[in-house]
Every structure is written in structure tokens, then in C-alpha cells.
C-alpha positions in Angstrom: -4.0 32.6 -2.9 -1.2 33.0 -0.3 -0.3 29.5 -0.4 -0.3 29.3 -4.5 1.8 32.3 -4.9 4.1 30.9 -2.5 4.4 27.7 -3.8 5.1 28.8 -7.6 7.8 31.1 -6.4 9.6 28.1 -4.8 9.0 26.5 -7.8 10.7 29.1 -9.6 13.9 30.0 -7.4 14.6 26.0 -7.2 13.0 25.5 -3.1 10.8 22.9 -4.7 11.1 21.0 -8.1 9.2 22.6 -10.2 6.1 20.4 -11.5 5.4 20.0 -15.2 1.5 20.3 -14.5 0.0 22.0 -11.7 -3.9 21.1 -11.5 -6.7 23.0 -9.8 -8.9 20.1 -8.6 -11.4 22.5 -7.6 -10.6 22.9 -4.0 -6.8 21.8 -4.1 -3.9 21.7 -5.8 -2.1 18.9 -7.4 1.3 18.8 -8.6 1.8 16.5 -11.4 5.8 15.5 -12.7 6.1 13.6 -16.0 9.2 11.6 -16.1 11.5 11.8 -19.3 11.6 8.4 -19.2 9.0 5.9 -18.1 9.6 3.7 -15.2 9.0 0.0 -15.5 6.4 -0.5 -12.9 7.8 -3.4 -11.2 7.0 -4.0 -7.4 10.6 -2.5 -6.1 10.2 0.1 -8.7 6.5 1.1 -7.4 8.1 1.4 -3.6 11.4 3.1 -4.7 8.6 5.8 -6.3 6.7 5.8 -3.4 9.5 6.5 -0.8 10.5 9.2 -3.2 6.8 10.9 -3.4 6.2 10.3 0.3 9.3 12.1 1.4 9.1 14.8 -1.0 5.8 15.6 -0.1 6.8 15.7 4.1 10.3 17.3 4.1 10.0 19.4 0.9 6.9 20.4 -1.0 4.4 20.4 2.0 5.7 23.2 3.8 4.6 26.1 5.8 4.5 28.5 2.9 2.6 26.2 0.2 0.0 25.4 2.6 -2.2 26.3 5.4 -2.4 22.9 7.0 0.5 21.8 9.4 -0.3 17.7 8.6 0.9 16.8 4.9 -1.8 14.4 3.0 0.4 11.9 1.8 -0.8 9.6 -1.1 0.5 6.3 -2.9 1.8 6.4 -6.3 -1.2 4.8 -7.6 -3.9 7.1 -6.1 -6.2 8.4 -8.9 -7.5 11.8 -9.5 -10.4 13.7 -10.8 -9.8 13.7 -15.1 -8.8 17.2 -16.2 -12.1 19.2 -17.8 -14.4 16.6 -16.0 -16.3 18.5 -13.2 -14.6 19.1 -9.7 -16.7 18.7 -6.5 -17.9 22.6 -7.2 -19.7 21.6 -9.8 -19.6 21.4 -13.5 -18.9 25.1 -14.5 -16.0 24.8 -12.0 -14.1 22.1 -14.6 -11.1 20.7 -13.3 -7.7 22.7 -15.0 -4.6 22.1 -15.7 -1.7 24.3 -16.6 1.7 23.8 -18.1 4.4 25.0 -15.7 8.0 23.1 -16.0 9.2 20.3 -18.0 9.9 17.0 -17.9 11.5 15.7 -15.1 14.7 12.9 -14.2 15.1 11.1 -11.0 18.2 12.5 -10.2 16.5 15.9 -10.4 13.5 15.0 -8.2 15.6 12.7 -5.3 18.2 16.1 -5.3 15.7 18.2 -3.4 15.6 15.2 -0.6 17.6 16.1 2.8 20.4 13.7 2.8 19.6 13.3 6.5 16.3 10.8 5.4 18.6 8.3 3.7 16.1 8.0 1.0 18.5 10.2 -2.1 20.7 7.1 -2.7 18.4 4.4 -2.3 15.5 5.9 -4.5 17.8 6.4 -7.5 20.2 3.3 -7.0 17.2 1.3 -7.5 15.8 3.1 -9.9 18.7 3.1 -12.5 19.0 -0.7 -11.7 15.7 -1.8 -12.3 15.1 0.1 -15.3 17.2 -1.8 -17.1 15.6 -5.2 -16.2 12.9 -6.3 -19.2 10.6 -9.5 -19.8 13.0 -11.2 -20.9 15.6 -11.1 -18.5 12.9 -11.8 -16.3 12.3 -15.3 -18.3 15.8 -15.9 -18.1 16.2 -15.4 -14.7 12.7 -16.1 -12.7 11.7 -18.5 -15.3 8.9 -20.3 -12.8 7.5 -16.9 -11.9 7.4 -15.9 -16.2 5.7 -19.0 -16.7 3.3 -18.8 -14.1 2.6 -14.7 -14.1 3.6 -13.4 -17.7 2.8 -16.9 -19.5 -0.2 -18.4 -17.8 -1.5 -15.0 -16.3 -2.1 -16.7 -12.7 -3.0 -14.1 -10.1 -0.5 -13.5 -7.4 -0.3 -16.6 -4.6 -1.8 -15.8 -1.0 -3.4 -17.4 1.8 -6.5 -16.6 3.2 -7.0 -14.0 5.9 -9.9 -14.3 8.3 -12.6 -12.1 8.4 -11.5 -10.8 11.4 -9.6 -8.3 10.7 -11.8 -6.8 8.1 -14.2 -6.3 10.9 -11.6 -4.6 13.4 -10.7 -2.1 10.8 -14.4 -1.4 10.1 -14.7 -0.5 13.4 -11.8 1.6 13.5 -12.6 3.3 10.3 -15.8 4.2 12.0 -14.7 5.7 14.7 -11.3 7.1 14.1 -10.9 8.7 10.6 -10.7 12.5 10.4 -11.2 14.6 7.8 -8.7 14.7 4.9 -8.8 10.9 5.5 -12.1 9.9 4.9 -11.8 8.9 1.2 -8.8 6.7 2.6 -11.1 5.0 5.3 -13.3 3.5 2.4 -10.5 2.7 -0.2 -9.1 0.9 3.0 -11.9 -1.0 3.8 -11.9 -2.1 0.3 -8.2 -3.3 0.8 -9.3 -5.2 3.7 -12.2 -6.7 2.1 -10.4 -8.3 -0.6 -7.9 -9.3 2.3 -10.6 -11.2 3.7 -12.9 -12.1 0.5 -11.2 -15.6 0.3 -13.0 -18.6 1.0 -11.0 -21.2 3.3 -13.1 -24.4 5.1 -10.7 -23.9 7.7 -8.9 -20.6 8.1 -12.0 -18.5 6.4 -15.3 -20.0 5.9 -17.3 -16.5 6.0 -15.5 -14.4 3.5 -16.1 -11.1 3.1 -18.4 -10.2 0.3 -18.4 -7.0 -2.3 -22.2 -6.5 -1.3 -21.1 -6.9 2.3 -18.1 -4.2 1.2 -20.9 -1.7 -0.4 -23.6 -1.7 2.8 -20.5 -1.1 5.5 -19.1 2.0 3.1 -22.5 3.1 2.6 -23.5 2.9 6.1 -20.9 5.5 6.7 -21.8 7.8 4.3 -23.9 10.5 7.1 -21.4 10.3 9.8 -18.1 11.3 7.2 -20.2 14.0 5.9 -21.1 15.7 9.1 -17.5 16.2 9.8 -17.2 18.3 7.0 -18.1 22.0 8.2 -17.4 24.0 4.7 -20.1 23.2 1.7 -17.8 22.6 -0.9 -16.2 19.5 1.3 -18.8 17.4 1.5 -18.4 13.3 1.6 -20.4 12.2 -1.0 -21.2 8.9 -3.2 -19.2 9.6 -5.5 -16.3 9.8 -2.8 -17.5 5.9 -1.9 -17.8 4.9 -4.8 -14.0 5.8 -6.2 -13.1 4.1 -3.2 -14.7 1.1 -3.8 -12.9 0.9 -7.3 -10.0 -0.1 -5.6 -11.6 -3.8 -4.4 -9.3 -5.4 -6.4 -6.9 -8.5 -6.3 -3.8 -6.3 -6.9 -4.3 -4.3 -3.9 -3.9 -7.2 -1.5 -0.5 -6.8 -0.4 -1.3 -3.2 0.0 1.7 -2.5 3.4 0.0 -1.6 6.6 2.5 1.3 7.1 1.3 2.9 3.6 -2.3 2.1 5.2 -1.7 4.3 8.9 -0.4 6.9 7.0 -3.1 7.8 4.6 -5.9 6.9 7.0 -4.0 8.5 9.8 -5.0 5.8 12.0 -2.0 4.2 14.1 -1.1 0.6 13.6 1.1 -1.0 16.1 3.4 -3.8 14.5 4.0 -6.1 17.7 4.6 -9.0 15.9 7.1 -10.8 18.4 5.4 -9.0 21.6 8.6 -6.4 21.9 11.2 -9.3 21.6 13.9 -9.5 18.8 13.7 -11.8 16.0 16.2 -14.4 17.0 15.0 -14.5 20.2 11.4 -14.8 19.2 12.6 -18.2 17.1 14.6 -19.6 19.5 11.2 -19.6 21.8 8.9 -20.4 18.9 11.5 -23.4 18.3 11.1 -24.2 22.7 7.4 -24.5 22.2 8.4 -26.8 19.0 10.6 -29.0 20.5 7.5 -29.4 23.7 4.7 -29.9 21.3 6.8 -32.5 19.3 9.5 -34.1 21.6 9.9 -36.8 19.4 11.0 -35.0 16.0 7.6 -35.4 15.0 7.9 -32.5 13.3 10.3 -33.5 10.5 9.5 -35.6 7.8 10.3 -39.0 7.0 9.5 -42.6 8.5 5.6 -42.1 7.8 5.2 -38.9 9.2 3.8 -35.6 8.2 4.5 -34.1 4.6 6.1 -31.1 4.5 2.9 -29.7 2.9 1.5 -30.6 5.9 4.1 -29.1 8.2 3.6 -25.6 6.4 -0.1 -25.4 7.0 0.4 -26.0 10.7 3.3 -23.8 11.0 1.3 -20.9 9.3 -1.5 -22.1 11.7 0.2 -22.0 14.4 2.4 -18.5 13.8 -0.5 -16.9 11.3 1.8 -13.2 11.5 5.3 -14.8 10.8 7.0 -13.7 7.5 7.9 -16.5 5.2 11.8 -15.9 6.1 10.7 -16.5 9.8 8.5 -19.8 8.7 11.7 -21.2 6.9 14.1 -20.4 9.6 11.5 -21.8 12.3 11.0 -24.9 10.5 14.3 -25.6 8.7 11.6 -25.8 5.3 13.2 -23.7 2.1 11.2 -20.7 1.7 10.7 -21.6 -2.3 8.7 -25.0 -0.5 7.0 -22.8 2.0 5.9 -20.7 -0.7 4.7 -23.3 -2.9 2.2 -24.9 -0.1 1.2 -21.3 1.1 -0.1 -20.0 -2.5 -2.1 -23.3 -3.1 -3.4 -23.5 0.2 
């Protein structure tokens, strides 16, 4: 009660935006703010949201007043919640509920309460206002091979395969390193992983991970999450698993890793040029190039290798390099790169 009294105060006398819905989940609170305009969900558009919610959660709503826990839980745009009148994890005559508090809300509004020291205020609403103006058919004007091939013919997303390797590191990790508070996040991660993974490649991933395979690890996990949990009405349940496992899906694939160590609260090192800087990492990558093929072997013409053939053993052979890094490595276009990547 401390905490709740404390937080609709600052609501009140303007410390913290004040939410249009706040919801009693049963054993937490939810703040929920309604845009007065809906956002165009684009993929700049979801991070611009997400910076906004993550830092507005750690440096202004998550304080010491509205709660009793020092660590803020922070969550991606896209996280979903228990419905509103469906039961909470007390039980059915303990409904979720949801009261009217504020209004509507605008971006300008929300990014205001954000320390200018975090950068994020002008970044979060210039891209906002710019991309809310772009529609489908701008889009077909301007990306017309991505309209045909997304909005048109309804193709997936491109990727390469990813071993199954990493799905198995993070299941261990999950297993031995997630707290709680993060435990629903260890599954819905696993799940992200396992889609990761869940491509069959002759080559590059010949044992890919299965949905089945998915279920048994979550499931096997089940007793040891809900140990951890010391108060009755926090237990780690199947229902908790199997929310999780909703989010096996191809549109979480590019899920970022950084979003990933900070719901699981698991730290993930990104190493991906052992400590050295970019250029410096090319000019070697380009050393061992110019050893391995002292010829010229490596660029096309005179009856040798395609450049489809050039991408797969340059993604072979540097399997953590962006695509910006392949084409500067490689002297390739990164539209070409791209191209032999997704159908590979």
C-alpha cells in the first residue's frame, strides 16, 4: 500500500506521467498509457518505443517510492499481460482490474519526463514524428523490392540458419542463472532461441531445433523455477511456460541480445572483434584474405567463384560479422550480400 499511494501521488503532482490505466494483476501493478494517436508499428518505430519504455521505467517510474525492489523489471513493448477480468495468479475470485486514472497520452508528453542526460528525449520523438508519417505506399514507392516481396507476396523475413549450438548454451544458462522476477523471461527466451536454431541447413544446421524439443527443455525446468519462489502466491507454474512458449514464433527471430540480458538478467558479452576496433578487425580479416587467396582467388571473374559463392564462405568463415562488415571485407554490395544470405 506504501508503494501504491506513493506512486499515484507522483502521478498526480506531475513526478511521473500519469497513466491512463493502472491495473492490479493480482500481485503487481501495471501501468498502461494509450497514445492519442496510434503508432505505425514499423521496426524503427517498435525500438524508438522501446528505448522510451525502457528508460522511463529505470530513471523515472521505477523509483524508490513506487516500489520496494531496488532492480526495475524491464519489459519489451510487445510483452503481453494477463486480460483484464480473466483470473490473476490468486485465483479466480481475485479477477484482474483495471481502473481509469489519466488520459490519453502524446510522445512529447511521455519522452518530457526523460533526464536529458540519457540522450534518449530527442531521439525517441524525432523518430517518432518522422516515421509516423511514412504509409504503404510510400513504402511501394520507395522500397519497391521489399513491398513486393513482404506486403505483396507475404514472404517471411530473410535469414540464415543458426546452429543449434547456441540454443544449447543458453539452455544451459537459463538453467543455472535466471533469478526470480526473470524466470518467465528464461522460457520466452529459450523460445527465441529455438526458432533461432529451428532452421534446417545440410551444412551450417543439419539438427534443428524442434518445438517438441522446445516444450521438454521448458518443461524440464518447471520444479527448479518454482522452488525459488518462497511466497505462495509466486509460484512458477504451467501456465507461466506455456505463455512463454507462445512467443516461438518467426517474428521473434531478430529479437536483440541486449533486450534479451536485460529481461533475463543474464549478462551477455558482445566480443565480436576480440576487443579490437572495427577497422582494425577488417584490415586483419582482409591479411588472413589476401594469405588464404594470394592469387585474387577471391574475386570473381576468369572461371572463378560466383559471388554467391564468395558470400557463403565469407559468412562461413566470419559467422558473427554484420552484413556492413561482410560488404566492406569483401568489396560485395550489401543489397548482393543480402540477396545470397536470405536464400541460403
Amino acid at each position: 500500500m506504501p508503494q501504491l499511494r506513493d506512486t499515484l501521488h507522483q502521478m498526480e503532482v506531475g513526478i511521473i506521467p500519469k497513466a491512463t490505466y493502472v491495473v492490479n494483476s493480482g500481485r503487481g501493478l501495471h501501468l498502461y498509457y494509450f497514445f492519442d494517436v496510434p503508432k505505425i508499428m514499423l521496426p524503427t518505430v517498435q525500438k524508438a518505443l522501446k528505448e522510451l519504455k525502457y528508460d522511463l521505467t529505470r530513471y523515472v517510474i521505477w523509483n524508490r517510492f513506487t516500489s520496494s525492489r531496488q532492480d526495475p523489471e524491464v519489459q519489451g513493448i510487445l510483452q503481453g499481460f494477463r486480460m483484464v477480468g480473466s483470473p490473476s495468479k490468486l485465483g479466480e475470485e481475485f479477477p484482474v482490474k483495471a481502473y481509469r486514472v489519466g488520459g490519453r497520452v502524446t510522445v512529447d508528453y511521455m519522452a518530457g519526463f526523460l533526464p536529458r542526460s540519457t540522450g534518449s528525449y530527442e531521439k525517441v520523438v524525432d523518430l517518432l514524428s518522422a516515421l509516423d508519417k511514412v504509409h504503404l505506399k510510400e513504402a511501394e514507392t520507395k522500397w519497391p523490392e521489399w513491398y513486393q516481396r513482404r506486403v505483396v507476396e507475404k514472404k517471411p523475413r530473410g535469414r540464415w540458419p543458426v546452429k543449434r549450438d547456441l540454443y544449447d548454451w543458453w539452455k544451459e544458462r537459463v538453467k543455472l542463472e535466471i533469478t526470480v522476477g526473470h524466470r518467465y523471461f528464461g522460457i520466452m527466451t529459450l523460445a527465441i532461441y529455438a526458432k533461432k536454431c529451428s532452421e534446417y541447413n545440410e551444412k551450417w544446421n543439419p539438427n534443428p531445433v524442434t518445438e517438441e524439443e522446445l516444450r521438454r527443455d521448458a518443461y524440464s525446468l518447471l520444479a527448479a523455477y518454482d522452488a525459488m519462489s518462497v511466497e505462495e502466491v509466486n509460484r512458477f507454474t504451467e501456465d507461466d511456460i506455456e505463455a512463454a512458449l507462445n512467443i516461438f514464433q518467426e517474428s521473434y527471430v531478430t529479437f536483440p541480445r541486449d533486450d534479451i540480458a536485460k529481461l533475463t538478467g543474464i549478462e551477455l558479452k558482445t566480443n565480436k572483434r576480440n576487443g579490437r576496433k572495427q577497422k582494425d578487425h577488417l584490415r586483419r580479416a582482409r591479411a588472413v584474405q589476401a594469405i588464404d587467396y594470394p592469387d585474387g582467388e577471391w574475386r570473381e571473374g576468369n572461371g572463378r567463384r560466383s559471388k554467391e559463392q564468395q558470400v557463403r564462405e565469407l559468412r562461413a568463415e566470419h559467422p558473427e560479422a554484420s552484413i556492413s562488415e561482410l560488404s566492406r571485407l569483401s568489396g560485395i554490395s550489401r543489397p548482393t550480400i543480402y540477396k545470397y544470405l536470405e536464400n541460403s
